[in-house]
HTML snippet that shows the backbone in 3Dmol.js (N, CA, C, O; Angstrom):
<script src="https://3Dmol.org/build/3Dmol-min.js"></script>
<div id="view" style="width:600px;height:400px;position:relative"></div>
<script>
const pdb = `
ATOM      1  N   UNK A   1     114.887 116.729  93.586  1.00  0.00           N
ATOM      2  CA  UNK A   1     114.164 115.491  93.527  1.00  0.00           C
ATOM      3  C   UNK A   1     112.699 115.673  93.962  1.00  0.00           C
ATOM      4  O   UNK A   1     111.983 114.945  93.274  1.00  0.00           O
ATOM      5  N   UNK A   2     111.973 116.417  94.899  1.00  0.00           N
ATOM      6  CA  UNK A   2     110.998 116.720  95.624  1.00  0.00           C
ATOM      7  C   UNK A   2     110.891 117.405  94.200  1.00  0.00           C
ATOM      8  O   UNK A   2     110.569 116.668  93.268  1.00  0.00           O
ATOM      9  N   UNK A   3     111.050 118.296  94.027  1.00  0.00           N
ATOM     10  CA  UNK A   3     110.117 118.983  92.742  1.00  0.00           C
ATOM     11  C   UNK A   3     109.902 118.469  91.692  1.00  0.00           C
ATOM     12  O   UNK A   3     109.356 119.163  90.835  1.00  0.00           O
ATOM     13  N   UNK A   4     110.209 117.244  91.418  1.00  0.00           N
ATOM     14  CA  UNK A   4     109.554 116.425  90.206  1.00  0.00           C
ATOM     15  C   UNK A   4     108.420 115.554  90.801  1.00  0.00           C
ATOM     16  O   UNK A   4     107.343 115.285  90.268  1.00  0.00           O
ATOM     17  N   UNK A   5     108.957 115.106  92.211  1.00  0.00           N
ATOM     18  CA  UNK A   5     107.606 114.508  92.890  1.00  0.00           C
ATOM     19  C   UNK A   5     106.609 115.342  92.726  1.00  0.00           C
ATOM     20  O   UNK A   5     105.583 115.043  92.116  1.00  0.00           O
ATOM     21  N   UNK A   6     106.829 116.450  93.254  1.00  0.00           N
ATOM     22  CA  UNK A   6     105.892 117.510  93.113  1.00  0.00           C
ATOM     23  C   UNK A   6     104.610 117.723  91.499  1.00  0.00           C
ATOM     24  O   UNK A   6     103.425 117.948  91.251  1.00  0.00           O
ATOM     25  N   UNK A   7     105.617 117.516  90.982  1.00  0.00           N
ATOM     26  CA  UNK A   7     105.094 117.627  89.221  1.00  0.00           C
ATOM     27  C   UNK A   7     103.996 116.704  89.169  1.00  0.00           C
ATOM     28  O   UNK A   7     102.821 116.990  88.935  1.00  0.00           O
ATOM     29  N   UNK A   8     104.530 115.460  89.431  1.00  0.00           N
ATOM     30  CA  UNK A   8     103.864 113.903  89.389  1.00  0.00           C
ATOM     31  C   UNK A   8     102.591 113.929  90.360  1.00  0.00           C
ATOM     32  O   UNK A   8     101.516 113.586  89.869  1.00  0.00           O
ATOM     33  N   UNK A   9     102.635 114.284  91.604  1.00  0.00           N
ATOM     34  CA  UNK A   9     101.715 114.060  92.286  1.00  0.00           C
ATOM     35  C   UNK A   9     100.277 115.760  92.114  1.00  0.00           C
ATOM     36  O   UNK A   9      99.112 115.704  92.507  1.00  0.00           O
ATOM     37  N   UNK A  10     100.710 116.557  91.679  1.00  0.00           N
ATOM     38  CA  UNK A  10      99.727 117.581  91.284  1.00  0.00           C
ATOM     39  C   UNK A  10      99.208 117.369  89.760  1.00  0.00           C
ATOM     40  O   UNK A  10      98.199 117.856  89.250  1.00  0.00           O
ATOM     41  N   UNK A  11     100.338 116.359  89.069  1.00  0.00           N
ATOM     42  CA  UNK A  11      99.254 116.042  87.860  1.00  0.00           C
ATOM     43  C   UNK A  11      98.181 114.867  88.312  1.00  0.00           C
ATOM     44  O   UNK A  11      97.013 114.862  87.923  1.00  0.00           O
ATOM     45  N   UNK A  12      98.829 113.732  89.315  1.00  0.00           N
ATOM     46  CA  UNK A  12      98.033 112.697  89.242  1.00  0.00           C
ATOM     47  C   UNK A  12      96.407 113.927  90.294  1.00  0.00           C
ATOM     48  O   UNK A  12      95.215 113.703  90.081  1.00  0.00           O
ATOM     49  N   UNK A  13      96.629 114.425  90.733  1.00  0.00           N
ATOM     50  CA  UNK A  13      95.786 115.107  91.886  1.00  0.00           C
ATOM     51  C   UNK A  13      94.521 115.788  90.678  1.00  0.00           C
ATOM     52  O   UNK A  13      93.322 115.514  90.710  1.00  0.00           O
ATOM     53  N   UNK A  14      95.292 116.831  89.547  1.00  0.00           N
ATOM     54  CA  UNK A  14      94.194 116.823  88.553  1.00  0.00           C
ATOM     55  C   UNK A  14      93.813 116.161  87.886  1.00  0.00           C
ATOM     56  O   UNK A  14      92.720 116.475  87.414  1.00  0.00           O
ATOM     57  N   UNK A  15      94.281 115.178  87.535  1.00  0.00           N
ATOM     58  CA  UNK A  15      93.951 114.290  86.006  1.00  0.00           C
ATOM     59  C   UNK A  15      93.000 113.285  86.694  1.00  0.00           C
ATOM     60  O   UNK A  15      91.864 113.277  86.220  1.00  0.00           O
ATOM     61  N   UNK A  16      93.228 112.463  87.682  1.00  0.00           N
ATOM     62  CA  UNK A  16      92.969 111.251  88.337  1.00  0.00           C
ATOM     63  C   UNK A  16      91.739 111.999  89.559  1.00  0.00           C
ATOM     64  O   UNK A  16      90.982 111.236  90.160  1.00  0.00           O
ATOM     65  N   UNK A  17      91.699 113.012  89.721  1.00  0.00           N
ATOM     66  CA  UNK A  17      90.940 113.761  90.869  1.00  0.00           C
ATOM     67  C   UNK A  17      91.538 112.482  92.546  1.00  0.00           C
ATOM     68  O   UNK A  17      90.903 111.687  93.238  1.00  0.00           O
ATOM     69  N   UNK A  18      92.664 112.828  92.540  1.00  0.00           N
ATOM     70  CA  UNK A  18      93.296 111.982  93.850  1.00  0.00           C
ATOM     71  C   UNK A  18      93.113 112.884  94.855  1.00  0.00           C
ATOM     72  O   UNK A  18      92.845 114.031  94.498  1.00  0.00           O
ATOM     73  N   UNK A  19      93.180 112.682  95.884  1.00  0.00           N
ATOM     74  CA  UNK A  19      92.837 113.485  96.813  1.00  0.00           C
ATOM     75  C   UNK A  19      94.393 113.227  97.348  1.00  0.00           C
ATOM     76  O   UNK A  19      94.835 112.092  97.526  1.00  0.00           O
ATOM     77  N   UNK A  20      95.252 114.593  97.607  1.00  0.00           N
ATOM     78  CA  UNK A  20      96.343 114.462  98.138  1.00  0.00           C
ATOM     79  C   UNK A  20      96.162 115.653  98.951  1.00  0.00           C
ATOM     80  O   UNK A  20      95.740 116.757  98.605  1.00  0.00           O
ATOM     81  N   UNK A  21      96.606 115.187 100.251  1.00  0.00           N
ATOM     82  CA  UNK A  21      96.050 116.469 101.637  1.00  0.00           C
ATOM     83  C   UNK A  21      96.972 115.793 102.489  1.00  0.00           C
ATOM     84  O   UNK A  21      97.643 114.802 102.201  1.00  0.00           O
ATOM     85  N   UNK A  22      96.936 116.560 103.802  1.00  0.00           N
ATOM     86  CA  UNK A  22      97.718 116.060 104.598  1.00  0.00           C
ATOM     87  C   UNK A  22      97.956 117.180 105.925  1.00  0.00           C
ATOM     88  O   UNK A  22      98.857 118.019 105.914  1.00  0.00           O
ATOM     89  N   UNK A  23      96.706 116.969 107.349  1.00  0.00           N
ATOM     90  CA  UNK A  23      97.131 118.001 108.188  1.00  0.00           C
ATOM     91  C   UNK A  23      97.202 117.267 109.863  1.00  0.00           C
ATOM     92  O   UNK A  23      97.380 116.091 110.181  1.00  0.00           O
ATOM     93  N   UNK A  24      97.057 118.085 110.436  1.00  0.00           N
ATOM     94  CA  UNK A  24      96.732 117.252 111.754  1.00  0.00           C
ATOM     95  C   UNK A  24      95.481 116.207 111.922  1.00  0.00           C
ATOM     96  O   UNK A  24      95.561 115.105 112.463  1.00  0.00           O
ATOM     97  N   UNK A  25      94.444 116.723 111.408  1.00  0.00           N
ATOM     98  CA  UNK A  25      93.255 115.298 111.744  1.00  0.00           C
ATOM     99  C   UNK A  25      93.370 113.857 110.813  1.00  0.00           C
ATOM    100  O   UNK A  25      93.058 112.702 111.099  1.00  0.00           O
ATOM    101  N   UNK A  26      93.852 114.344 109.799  1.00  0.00           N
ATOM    102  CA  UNK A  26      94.000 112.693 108.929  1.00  0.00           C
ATOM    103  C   UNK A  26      95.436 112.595 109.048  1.00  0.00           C
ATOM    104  O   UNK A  26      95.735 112.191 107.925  1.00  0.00           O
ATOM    105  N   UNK A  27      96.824 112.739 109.878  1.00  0.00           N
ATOM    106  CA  UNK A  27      97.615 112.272 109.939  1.00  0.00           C
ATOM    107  C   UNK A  27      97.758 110.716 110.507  1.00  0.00           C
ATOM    108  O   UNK A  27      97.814 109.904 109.583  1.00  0.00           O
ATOM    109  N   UNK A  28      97.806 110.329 111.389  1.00  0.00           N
ATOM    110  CA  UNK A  28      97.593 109.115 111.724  1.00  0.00           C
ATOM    111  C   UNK A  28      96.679 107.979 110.698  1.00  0.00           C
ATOM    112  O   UNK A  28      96.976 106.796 110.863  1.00  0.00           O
ATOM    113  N   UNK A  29      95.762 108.246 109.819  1.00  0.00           N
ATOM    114  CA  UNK A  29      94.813 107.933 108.954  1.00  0.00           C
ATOM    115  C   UNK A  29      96.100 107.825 107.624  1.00  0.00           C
ATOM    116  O   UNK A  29      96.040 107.061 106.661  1.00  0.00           O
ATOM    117  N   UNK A  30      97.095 108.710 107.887  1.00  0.00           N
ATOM    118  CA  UNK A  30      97.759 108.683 106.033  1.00  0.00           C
ATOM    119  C   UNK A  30      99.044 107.930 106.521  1.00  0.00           C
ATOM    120  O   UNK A  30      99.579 107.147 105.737  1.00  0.00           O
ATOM    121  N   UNK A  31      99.624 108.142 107.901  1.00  0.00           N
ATOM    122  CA  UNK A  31     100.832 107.186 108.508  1.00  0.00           C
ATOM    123  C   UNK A  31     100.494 107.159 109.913  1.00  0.00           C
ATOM    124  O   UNK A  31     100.806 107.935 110.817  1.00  0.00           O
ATOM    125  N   UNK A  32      99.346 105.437 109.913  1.00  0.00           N
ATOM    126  CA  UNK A  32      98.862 105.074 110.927  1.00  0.00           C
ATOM    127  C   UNK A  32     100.466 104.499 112.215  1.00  0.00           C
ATOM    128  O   UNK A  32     101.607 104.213 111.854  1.00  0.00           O
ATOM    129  N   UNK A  33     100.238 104.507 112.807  1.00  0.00           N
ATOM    130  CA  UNK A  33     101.660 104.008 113.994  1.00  0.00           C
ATOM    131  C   UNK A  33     101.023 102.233 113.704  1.00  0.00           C
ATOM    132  O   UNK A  33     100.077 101.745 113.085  1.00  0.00           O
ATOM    133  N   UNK A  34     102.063 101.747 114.473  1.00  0.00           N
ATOM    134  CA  UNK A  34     102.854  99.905 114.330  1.00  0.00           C
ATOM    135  C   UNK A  34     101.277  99.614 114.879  1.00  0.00           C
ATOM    136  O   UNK A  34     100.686 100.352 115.666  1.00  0.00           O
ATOM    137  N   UNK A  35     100.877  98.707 114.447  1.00  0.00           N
ATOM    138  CA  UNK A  35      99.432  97.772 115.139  1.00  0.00           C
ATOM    139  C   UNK A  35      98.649  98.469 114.545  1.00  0.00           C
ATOM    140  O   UNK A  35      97.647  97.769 114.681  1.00  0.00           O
ATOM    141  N   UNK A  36      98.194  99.661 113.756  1.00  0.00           N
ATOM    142  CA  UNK A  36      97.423 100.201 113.150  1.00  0.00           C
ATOM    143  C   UNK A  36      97.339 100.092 111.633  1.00  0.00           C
ATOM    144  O   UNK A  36      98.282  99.895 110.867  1.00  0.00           O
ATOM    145  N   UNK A  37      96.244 100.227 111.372  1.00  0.00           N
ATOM    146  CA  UNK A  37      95.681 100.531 109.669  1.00  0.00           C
ATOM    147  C   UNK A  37      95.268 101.700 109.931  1.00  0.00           C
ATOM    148  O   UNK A  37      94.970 102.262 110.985  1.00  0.00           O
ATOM    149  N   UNK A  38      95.285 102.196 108.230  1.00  0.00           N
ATOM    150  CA  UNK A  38      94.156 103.337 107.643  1.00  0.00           C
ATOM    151  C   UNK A  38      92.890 102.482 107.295  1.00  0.00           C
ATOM    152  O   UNK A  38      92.703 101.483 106.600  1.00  0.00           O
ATOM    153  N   UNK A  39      91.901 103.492 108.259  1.00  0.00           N
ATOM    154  CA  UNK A  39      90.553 103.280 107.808  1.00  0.00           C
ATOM    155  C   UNK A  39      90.203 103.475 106.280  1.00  0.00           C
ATOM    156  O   UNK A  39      89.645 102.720 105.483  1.00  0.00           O
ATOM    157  N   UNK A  40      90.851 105.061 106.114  1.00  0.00           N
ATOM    158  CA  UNK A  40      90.207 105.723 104.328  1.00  0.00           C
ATOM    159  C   UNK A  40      90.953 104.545 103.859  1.00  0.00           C
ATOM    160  O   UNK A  40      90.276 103.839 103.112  1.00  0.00           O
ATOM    161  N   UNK A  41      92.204 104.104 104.088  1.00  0.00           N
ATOM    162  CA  UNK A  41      92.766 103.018 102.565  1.00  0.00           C
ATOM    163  C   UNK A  41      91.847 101.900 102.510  1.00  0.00           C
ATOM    164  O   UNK A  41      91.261 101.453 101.524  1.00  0.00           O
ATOM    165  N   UNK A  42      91.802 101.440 103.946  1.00  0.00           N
ATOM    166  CA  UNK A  42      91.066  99.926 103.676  1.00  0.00           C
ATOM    167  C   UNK A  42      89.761 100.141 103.484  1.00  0.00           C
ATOM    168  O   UNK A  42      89.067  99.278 104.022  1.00  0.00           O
ATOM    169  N   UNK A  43      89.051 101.142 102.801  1.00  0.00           N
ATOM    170  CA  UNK A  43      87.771 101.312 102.585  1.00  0.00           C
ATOM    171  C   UNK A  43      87.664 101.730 100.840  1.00  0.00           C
ATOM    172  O   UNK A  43      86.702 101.713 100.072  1.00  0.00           O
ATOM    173  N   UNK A  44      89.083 102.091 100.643  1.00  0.00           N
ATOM    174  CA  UNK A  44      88.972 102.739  99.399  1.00  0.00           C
ATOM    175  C   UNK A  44      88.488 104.384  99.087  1.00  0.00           C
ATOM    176  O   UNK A  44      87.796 104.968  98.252  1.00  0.00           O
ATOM    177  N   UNK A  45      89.134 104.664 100.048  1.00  0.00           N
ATOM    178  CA  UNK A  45      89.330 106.297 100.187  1.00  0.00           C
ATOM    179  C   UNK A  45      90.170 106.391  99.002  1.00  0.00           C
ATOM    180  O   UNK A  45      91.071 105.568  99.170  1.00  0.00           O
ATOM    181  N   UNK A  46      90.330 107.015  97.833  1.00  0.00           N
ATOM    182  CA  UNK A  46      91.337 107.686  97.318  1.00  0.00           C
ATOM    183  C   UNK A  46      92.221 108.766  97.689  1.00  0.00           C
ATOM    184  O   UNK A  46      91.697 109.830  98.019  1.00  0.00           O
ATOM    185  N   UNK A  47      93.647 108.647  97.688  1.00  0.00           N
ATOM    186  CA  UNK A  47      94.766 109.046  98.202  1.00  0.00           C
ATOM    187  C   UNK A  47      95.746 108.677  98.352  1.00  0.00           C
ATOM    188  O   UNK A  47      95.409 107.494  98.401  1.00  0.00           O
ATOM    189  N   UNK A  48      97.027 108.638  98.515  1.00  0.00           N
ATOM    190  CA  UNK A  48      98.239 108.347  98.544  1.00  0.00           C
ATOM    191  C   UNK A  48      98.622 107.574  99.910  1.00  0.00           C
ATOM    192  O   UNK A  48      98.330 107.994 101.030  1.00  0.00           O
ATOM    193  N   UNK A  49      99.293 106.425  99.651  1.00  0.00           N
ATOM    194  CA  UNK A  49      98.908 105.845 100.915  1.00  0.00           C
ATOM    195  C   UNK A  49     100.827 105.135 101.128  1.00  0.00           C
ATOM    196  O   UNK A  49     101.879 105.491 100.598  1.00  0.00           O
ATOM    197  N   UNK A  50     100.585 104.318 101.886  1.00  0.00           N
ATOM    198  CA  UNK A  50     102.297 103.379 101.625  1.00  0.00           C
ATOM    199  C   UNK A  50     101.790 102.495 102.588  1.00  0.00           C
ATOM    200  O   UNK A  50     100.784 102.606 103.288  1.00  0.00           O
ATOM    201  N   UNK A  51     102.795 101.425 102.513  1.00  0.00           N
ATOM    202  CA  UNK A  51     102.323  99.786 102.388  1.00  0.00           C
ATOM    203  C   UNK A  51     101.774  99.575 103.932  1.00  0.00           C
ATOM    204  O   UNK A  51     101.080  98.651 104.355  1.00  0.00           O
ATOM    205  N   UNK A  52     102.359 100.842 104.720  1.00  0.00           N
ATOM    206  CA  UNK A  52     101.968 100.202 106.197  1.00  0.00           C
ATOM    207  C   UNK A  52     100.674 101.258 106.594  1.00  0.00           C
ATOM    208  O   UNK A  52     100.322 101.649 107.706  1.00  0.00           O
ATOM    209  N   UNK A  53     100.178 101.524 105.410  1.00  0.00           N
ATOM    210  CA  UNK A  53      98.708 101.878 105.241  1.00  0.00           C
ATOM    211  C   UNK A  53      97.447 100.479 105.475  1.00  0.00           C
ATOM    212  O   UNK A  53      96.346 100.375 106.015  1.00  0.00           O
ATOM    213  N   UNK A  54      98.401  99.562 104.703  1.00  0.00           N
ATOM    214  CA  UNK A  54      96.921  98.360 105.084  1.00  0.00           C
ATOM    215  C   UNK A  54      97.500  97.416 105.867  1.00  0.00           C
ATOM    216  O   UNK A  54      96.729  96.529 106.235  1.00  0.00           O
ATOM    217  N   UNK A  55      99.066  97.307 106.375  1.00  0.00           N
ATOM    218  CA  UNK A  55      99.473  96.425 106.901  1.00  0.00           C
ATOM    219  C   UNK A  55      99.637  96.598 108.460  1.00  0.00           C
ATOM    220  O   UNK A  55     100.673  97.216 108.702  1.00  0.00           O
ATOM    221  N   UNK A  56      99.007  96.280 109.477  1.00  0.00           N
ATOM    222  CA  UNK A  56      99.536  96.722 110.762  1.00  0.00           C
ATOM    223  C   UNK A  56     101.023  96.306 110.983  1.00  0.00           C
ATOM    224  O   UNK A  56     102.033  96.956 111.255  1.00  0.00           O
ATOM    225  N   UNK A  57     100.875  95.481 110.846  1.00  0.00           N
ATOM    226  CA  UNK A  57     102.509  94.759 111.077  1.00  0.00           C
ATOM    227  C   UNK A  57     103.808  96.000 110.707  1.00  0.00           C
ATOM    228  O   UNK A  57     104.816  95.904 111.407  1.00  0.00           O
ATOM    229  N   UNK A  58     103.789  97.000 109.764  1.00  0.00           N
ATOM    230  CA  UNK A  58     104.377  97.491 109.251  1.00  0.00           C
ATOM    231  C   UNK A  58     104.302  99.086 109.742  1.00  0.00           C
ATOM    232  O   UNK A  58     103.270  99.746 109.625  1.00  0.00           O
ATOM    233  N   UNK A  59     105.429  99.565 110.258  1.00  0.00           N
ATOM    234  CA  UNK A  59     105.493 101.026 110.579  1.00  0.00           C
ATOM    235  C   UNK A  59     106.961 101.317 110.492  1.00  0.00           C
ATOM    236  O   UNK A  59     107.573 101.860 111.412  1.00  0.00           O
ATOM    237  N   UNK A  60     107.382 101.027 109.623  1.00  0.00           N
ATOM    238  CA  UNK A  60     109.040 101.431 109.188  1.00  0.00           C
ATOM    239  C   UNK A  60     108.978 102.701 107.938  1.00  0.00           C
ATOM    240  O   UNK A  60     110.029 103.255 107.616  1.00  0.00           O
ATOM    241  N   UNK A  61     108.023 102.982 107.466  1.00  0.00           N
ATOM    242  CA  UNK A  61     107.786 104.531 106.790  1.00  0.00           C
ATOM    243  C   UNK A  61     107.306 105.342 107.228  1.00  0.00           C
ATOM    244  O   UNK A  61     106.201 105.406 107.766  1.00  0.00           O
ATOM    245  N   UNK A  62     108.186 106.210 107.040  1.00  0.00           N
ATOM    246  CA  UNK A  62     107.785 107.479 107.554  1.00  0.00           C
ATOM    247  C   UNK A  62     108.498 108.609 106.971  1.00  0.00           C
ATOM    248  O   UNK A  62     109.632 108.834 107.394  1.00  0.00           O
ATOM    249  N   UNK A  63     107.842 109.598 105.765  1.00  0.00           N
ATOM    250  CA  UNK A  63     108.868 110.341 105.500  1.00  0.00           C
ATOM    251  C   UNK A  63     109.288 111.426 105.927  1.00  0.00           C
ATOM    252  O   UNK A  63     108.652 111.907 106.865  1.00  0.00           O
ATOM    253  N   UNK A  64     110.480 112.185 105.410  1.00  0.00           N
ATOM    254  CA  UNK A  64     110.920 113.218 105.758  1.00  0.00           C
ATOM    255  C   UNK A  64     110.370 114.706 106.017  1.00  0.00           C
ATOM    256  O   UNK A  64     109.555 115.091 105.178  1.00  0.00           O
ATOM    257  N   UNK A  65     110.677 115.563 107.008  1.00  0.00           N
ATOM    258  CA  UNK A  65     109.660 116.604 107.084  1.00  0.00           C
ATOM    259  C   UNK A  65     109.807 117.334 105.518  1.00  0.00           C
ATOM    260  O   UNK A  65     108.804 117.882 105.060  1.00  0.00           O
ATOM    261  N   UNK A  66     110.897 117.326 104.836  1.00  0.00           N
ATOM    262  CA  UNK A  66     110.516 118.216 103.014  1.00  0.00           C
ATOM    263  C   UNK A  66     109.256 117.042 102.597  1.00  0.00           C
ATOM    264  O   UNK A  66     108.492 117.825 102.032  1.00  0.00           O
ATOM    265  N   UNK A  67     108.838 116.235 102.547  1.00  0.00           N
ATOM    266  CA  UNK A  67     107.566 115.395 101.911  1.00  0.00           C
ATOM    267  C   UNK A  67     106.261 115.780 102.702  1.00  0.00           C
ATOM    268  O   UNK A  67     105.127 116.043 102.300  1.00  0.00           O
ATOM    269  N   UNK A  68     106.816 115.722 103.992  1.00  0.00           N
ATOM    270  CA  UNK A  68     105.454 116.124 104.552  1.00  0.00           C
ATOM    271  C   UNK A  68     105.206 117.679 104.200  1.00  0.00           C
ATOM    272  O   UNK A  68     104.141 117.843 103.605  1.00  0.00           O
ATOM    273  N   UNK A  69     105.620 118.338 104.330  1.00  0.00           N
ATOM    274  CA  UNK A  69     105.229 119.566 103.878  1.00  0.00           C
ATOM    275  C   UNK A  69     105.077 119.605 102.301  1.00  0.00           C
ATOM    276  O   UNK A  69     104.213 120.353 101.844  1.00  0.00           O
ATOM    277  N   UNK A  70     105.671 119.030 101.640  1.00  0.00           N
ATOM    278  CA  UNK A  70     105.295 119.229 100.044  1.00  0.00           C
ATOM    279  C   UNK A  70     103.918 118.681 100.347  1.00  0.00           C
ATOM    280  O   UNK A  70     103.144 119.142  99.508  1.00  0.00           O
ATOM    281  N   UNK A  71     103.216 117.792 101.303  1.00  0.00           N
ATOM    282  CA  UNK A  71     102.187 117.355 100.873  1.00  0.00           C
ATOM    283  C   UNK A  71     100.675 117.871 101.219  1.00  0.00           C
ATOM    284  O   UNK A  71      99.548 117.650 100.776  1.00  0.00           O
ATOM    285  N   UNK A  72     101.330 118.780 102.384  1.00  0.00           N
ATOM    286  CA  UNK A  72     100.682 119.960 103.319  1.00  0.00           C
ATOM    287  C   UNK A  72     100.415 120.908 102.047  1.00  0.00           C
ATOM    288  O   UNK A  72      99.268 121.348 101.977  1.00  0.00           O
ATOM    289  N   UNK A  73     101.219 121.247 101.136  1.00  0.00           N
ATOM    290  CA  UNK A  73     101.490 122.236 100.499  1.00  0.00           C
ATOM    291  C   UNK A  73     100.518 121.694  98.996  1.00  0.00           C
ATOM    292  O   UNK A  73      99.610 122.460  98.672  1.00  0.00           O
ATOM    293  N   UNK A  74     100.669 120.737  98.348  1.00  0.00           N
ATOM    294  CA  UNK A  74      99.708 120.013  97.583  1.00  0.00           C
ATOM    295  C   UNK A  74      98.140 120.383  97.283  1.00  0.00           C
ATOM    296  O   UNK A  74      97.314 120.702  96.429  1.00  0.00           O
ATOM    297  N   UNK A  75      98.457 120.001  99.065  1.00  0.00           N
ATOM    298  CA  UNK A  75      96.750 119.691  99.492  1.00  0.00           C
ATOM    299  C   UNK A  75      95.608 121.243  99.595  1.00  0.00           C
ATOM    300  O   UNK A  75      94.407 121.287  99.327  1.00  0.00           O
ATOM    301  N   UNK A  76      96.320 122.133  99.970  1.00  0.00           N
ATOM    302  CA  UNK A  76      96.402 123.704  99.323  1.00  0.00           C
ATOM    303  C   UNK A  76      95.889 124.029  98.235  1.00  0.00           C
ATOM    304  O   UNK A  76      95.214 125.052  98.114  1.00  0.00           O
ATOM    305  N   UNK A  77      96.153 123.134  97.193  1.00  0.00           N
ATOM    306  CA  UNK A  77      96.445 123.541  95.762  1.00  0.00           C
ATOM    307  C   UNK A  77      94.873 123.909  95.315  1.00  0.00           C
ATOM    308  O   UNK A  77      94.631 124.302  94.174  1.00  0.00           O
TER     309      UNK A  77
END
`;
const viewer = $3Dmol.createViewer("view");
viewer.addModel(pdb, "pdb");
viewer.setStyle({}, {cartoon: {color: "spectrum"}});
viewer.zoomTo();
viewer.render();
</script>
């Protein structure tokens, strides 16, 4: 399942020029904690974001360490 994500998100990364990265300094910035926003989303940073990116209220996502590293691994590319 991860390797079709994989497919999807390195085409949208060339085609779309998305910026998909993911290390220690913009972590909190890509899955801010409960009472927090992303600055880059709510500014219109391009990148991959999820809903409790603009919502403080919201910190129930969080994915699995195989995503985080596919995305570590992406951002490489």
């Amino acid at each position: 399942m991860l390797s079709e994500l994989e497919k999807v998100l390195v085409n949208w990364k060339s085609t779309y020029n998305i910026s998909i990265y993911l290390n220690n300094k913009n972590f909190d910035d890509v899955f801010p904690k409960e009472g927090k926003y992303s600055k880059s989303a709510s500014t219109f940073v391009g990148g991959i974001y999820t809903h409790n990116s603009y919502r403080p209220d919201k910190a129930d996502v969080f994915p699995q360490k195989e995503l985080l590293e596919l995305l570590m691994k992406i951002g490489n590319l």
